[in-house]
C-alpha positions in Angstrom: 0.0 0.0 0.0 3.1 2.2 1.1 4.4 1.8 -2.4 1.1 2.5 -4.7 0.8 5.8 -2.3 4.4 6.8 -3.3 3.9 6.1 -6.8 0.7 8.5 -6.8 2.4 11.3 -4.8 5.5 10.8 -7.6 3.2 11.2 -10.4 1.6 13.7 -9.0 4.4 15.4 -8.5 5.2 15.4 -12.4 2.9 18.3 -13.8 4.2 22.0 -12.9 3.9 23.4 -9.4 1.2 25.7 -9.1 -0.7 23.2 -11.7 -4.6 23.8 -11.9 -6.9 21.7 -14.2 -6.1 21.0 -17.9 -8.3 21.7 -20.4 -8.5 19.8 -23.6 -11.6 21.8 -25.2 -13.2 25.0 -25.0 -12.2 28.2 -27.2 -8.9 27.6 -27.9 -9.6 24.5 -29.2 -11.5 26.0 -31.8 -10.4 27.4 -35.5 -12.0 30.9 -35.4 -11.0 33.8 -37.3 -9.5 36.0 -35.3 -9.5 39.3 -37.8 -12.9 39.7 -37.8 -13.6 40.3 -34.2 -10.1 41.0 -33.3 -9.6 43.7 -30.2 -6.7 45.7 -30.9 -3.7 46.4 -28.5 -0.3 47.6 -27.5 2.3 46.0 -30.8 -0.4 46.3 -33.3 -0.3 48.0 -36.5 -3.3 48.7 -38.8 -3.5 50.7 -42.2 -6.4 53.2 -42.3 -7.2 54.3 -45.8 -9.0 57.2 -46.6 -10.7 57.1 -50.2 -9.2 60.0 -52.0 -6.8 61.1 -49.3 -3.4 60.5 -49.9 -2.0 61.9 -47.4 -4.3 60.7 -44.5 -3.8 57.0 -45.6 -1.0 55.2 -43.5 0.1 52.7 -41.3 -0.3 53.6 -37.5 1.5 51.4 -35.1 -1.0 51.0 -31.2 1.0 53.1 -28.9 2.1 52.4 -25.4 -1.1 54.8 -24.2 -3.8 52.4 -26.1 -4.1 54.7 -29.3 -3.3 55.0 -32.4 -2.5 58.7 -33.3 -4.4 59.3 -36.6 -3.5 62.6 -39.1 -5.5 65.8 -38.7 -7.7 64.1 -35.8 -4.9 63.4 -33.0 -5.0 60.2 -31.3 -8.4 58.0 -31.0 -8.2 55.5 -28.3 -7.5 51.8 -30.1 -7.0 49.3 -27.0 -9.6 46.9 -26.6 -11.3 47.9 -30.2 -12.4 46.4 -33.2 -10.9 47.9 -35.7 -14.1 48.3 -37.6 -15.6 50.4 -34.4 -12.3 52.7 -34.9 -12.8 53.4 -38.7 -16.5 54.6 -37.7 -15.0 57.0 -35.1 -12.5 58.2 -37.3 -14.8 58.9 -39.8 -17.1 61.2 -37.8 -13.9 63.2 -36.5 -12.6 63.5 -40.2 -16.3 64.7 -41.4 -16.4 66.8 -38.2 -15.3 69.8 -40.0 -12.1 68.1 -42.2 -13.6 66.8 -44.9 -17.1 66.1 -47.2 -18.3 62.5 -46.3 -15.1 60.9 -46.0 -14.9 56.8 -46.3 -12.5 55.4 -43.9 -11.4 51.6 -44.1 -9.1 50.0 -42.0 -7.6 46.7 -41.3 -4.8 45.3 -39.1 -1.6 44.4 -40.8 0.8 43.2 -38.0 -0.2 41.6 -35.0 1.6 41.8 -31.8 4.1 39.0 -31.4 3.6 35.8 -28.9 6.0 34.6 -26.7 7.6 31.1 -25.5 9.4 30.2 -23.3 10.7 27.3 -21.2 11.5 23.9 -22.6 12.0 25.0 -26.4 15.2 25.5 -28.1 14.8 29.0 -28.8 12.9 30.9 -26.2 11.7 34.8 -26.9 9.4 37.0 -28.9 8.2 35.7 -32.2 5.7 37.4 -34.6 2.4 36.5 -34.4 0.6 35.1 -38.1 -3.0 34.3 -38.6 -4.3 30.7 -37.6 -1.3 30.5 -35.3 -1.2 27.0 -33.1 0.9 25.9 -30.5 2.5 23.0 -32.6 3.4 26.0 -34.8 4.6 28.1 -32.0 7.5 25.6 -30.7 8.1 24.9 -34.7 9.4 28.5 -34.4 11.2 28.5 -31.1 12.9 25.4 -32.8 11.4 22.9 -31.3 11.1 21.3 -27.8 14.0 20.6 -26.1 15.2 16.5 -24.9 13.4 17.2 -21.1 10.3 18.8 -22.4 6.6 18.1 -21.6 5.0 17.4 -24.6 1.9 16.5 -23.7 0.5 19.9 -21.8 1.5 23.9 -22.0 0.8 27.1 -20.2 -0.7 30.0 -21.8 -0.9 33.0 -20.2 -3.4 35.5 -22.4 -2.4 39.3 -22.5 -3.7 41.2 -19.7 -4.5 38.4 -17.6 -2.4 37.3 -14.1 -2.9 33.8 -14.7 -1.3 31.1 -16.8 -3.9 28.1 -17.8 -2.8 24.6 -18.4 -4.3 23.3 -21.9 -3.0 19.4 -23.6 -1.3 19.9 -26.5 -3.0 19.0 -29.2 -2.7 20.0 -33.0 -5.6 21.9 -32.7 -4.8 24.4 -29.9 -4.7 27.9 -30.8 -2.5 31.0 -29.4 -3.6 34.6 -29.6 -1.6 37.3 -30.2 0.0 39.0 -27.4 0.0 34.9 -25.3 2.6 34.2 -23.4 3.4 30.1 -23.8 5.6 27.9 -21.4 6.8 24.6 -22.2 7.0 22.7 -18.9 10.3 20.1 -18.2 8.9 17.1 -17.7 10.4 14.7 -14.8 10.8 10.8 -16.2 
């Protein structure tokens, strides 16, 4: 009995300290697409195109302060937006008094970068590219290292305090801005 107790406190002690549950479903797990209801922040950059306007059209980079400082109409707050929502605003501050029923598109261009870390060969900041997975993600750190854990990841989401524990799977999906840990794994 003394040994089956200390073989379940030794695989216990194999996930992560601080482990919670794992999940192996839920919104990560699904393929959604992420542009078209995408909230904008800090490392993004979006073109804004003005029909007929030259000069106002550009590529405007989210600055530290959660906005994106536009031509003629100063800086329009941009964290936490669709970018759709932001085009609207910016075209009722370029009508107000700038120009005749202006058309505003805009669309994000660069997302902010993820980053990995732990058990992968190449640990940092990588840039972020539509329909990103995990599997992808340690591709680009090149690859797990020989004492990874292959079978579950943390992700920590931007903004948030707390990382979650999710099973790798091919279908996993990281958002930009995540912060991802590969976890050593202990036999």
């Amino acid at each position: 009995m003394a040994l089956l107790f200390g073989f379940v406190l030794l695989a216990t002690g194999c996930a992560e300290k601080g482990d919670g549950p794992i999940l192996a479903s839920g919104d990560r797990y699904a393929a959604a697409d992420i542009a078209s209801d995408y909230r904008l922040g800090v490392g993004d950059k979006v073109r804004m195109t003005v029909y007929n306007e030259p000069n106002l059209t550009g590529e405007f980079w989210v600055n530290p302060d959660g906005t994106l400082a536009l031509p003629l109409i100063g800086s329009v707050p941009a964290r936490g937006m669709v970018v759709a929502d932001i085009a609207r605003d910016a075209t009722t501050k370029f009508a107000d008094g700038y120009l005749r029923q202006p058309k505003v598109s805009m669309e994000v261009i660069t997302f902010r970068p993820f980053y990995i870390l732990g058990e992968v060969s190449a640990p940092g900041e990588y840039p972020y590219a539509s329909g990103l997975t995990a599997l992808n993600a340690i591709a680009t750190a090149k690859g797990f290292t020989p004492r990874a854990n292959r079978d579950v990841i943390r992700i920590r989401r931007q903004g948030e305090a707390n990382e979650v524990n999710y099973k790798l799977t091919p279908e996993l999906v990281v958002h930009p801005g995540d912060t991802i840990r590969i976890g050593e794994r202990f036999f």
